[in-house]
C-alpha positions in Angstrom: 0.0 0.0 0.0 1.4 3.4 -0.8 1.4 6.3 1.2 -1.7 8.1 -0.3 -3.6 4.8 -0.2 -2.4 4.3 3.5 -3.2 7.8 4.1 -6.6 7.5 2.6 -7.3 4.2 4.4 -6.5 5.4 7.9 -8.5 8.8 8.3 -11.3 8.4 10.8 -14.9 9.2 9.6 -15.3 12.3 11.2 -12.6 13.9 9.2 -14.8 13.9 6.5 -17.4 16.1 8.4 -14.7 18.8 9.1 -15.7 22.8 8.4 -14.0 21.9 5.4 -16.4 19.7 3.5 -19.3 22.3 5.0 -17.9 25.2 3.0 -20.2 26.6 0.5 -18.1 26.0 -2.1 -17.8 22.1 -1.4 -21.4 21.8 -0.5 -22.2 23.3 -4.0 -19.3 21.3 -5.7 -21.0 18.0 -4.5 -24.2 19.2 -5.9 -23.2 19.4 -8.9 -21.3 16.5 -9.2 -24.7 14.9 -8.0 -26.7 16.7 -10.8 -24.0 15.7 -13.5 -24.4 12.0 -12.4 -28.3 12.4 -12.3 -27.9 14.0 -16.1 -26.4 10.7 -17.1 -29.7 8.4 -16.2 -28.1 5.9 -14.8 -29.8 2.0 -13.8 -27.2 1.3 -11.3 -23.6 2.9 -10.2 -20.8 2.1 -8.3 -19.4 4.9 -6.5 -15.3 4.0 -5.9 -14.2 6.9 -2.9 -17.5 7.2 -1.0 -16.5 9.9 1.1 -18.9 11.9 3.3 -21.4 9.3 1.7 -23.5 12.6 0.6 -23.0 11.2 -3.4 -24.1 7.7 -2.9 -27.1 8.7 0.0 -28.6 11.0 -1.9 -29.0 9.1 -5.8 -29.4 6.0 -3.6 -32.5 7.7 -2.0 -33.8 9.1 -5.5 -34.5 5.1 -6.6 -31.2 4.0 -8.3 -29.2 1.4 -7.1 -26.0 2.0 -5.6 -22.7 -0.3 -4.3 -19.8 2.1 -2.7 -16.0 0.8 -2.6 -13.8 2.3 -0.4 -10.4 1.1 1.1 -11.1 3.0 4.4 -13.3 0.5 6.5 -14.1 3.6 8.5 -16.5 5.2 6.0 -18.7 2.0 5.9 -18.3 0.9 2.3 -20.6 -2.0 0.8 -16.9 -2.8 -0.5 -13.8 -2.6 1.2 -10.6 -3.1 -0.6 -7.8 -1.4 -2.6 -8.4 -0.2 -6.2 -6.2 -3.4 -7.4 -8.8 -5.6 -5.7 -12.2 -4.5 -7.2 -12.6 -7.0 -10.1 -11.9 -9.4 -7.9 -14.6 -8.4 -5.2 -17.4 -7.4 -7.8 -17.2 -10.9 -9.2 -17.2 -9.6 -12.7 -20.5 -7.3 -12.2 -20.8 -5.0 -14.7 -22.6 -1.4 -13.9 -24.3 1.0 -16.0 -22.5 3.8 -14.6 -19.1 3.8 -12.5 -18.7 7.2 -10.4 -14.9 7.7 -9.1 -14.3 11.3 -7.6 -11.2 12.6 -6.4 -9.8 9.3 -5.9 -7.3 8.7 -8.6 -4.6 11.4 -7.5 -4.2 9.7 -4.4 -2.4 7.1 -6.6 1.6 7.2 -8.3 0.8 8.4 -11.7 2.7 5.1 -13.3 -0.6 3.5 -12.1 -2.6 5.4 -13.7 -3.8 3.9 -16.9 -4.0 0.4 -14.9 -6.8 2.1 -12.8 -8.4 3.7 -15.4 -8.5 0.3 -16.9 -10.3 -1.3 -14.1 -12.7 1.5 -13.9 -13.7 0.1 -17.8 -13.8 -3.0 -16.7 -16.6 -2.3 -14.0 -19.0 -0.8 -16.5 -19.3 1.0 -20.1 -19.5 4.6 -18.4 -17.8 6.4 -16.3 -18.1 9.7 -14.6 -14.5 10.5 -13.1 -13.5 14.0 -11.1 -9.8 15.0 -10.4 -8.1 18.3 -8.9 -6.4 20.9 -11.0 -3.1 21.8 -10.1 -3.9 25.5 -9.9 -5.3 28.3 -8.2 -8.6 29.8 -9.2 -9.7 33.6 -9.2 -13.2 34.6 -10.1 -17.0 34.0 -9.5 -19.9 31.7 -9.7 -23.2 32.6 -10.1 -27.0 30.8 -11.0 -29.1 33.0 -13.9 -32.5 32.4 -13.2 -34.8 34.6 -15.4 -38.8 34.5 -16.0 -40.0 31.0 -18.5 -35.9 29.9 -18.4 -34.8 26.9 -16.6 -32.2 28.2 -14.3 -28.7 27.9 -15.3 -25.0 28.0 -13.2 -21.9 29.3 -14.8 -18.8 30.7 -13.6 -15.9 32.8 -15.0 -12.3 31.9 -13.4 -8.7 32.3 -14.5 -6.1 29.9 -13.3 -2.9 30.1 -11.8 -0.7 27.4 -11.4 -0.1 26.1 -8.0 3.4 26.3 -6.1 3.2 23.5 -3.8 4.9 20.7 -3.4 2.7 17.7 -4.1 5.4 15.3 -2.5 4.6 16.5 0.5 0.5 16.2 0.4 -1.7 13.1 0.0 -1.9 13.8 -4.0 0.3 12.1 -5.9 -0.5 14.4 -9.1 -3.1 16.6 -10.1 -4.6 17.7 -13.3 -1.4 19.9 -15.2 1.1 19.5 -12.5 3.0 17.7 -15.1 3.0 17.2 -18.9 1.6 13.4 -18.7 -1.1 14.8 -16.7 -2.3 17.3 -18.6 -5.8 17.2 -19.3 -5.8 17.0 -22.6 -3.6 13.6 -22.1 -5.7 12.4 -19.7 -8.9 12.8 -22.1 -6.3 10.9 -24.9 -5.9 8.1 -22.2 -9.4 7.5 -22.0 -10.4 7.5 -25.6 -8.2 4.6 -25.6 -11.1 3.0 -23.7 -14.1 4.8 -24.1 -15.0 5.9 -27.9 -17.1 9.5 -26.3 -14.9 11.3 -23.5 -15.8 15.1 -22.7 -14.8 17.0 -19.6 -15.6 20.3 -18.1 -15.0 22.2 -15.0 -17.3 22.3 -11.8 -19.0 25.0 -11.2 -18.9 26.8 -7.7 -15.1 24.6 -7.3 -13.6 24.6 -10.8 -10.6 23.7 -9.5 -12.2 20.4 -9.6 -12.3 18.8 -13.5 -14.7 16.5 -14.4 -14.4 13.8 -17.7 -17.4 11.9 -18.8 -16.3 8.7 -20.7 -18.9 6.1 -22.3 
């Protein structure tokens, strides 16, 4: 196990309800990340990283079926097991949609396309989020006007980030080096999926979002 799996693994549930993840800006980046799954239609999902749980309660709730996998037995996952480990623990079940937020990075980069593999082999679409390596200036806002459905946008420039990502959990990020770049990373999943197209979210488009199928 390496050290941003062992890190992941380790952290208590309540560290997941810190002021952190009750931050506007998260509680709204969730959101969205829930209505971009809910755009999708899925039958069932798996949900790999199940964090908070606020992803998997809350489609779970709306009718679809759900199975969480999560290497840190702390978080109550329906599945509990490393990334490497999932075929093997699914038994070969096949999902119409798998969901896997902010859960790659925490992986060396060299393992990269072996997870992205596995995350094809679970099911035929994928909804996947990853951070940017940069800083973000700027605003969000929802237009609601009279007989339009309302509509979120945002308008942000980017700075690269400074720090050192040796010494956080994050092995990588989105552009903190060439082969992850986002446009390579979009490349890396065409070799899997024939449709891939990504986006920002809005509210937190620091986080990048890549919908392959």
């Amino acid at each position: 196990m390496d050290r941003g799996e062992a890190f992941e693994a380790s952290l208590p549930k309540s560290d997941y309800f810190s002021d952190f993840y009750f931050d506007v800006r998260q509680l709204m980046a969730q959101a969205m990340q829930i209505k971009h799954i809910h755009s999708l239609n899925p039958k069932n999902i798996i949900e790999i990283g199940i964090g908070n749980g606020l992803t998997s309660t809350f489609i779970r709730n709306s009718g679809v079926e759900v199975v969480t996998a999560d290497i840190n037995p702390n978080l109550g996952p329906d599945i509990c097991c490393p990334m490497s480990e999932i075929l093997e623990r699914t038994g070969g079940c096949q999902f119409d949609l798998v969901v896997c937020c902010e859960v790659l990075e925490h992986m060396p980069l060299d393992q990269l396309e072996r997870n992205i593999k596995t995350l094809r082999a679970l099911g035929s679409r994928l909804f996947l989020t990853l951070p940017g390596y940069t800083r973000s200036f700027g605003f969000s806002l929802l237009i609601k006007v009279p007989f339009i459905k309302a509509r979120d946008c945002f308008l942000y420039f980017f700075l690269p980030k400074t720090i050192d990502l040796s010494k956080t959990e994050h092995f990588w990020e989105v552009g903190s080096e060439v082969a992850t770049k986002r446009r390579a990373i979009i490349n890396l999943l065409k070799h899997y999926y024939p449709s891939v197209r990504s986006g920002r979210i809005s509210f937190q488009p620091n986080q990048i979002y890549f919908i392959a199928e």
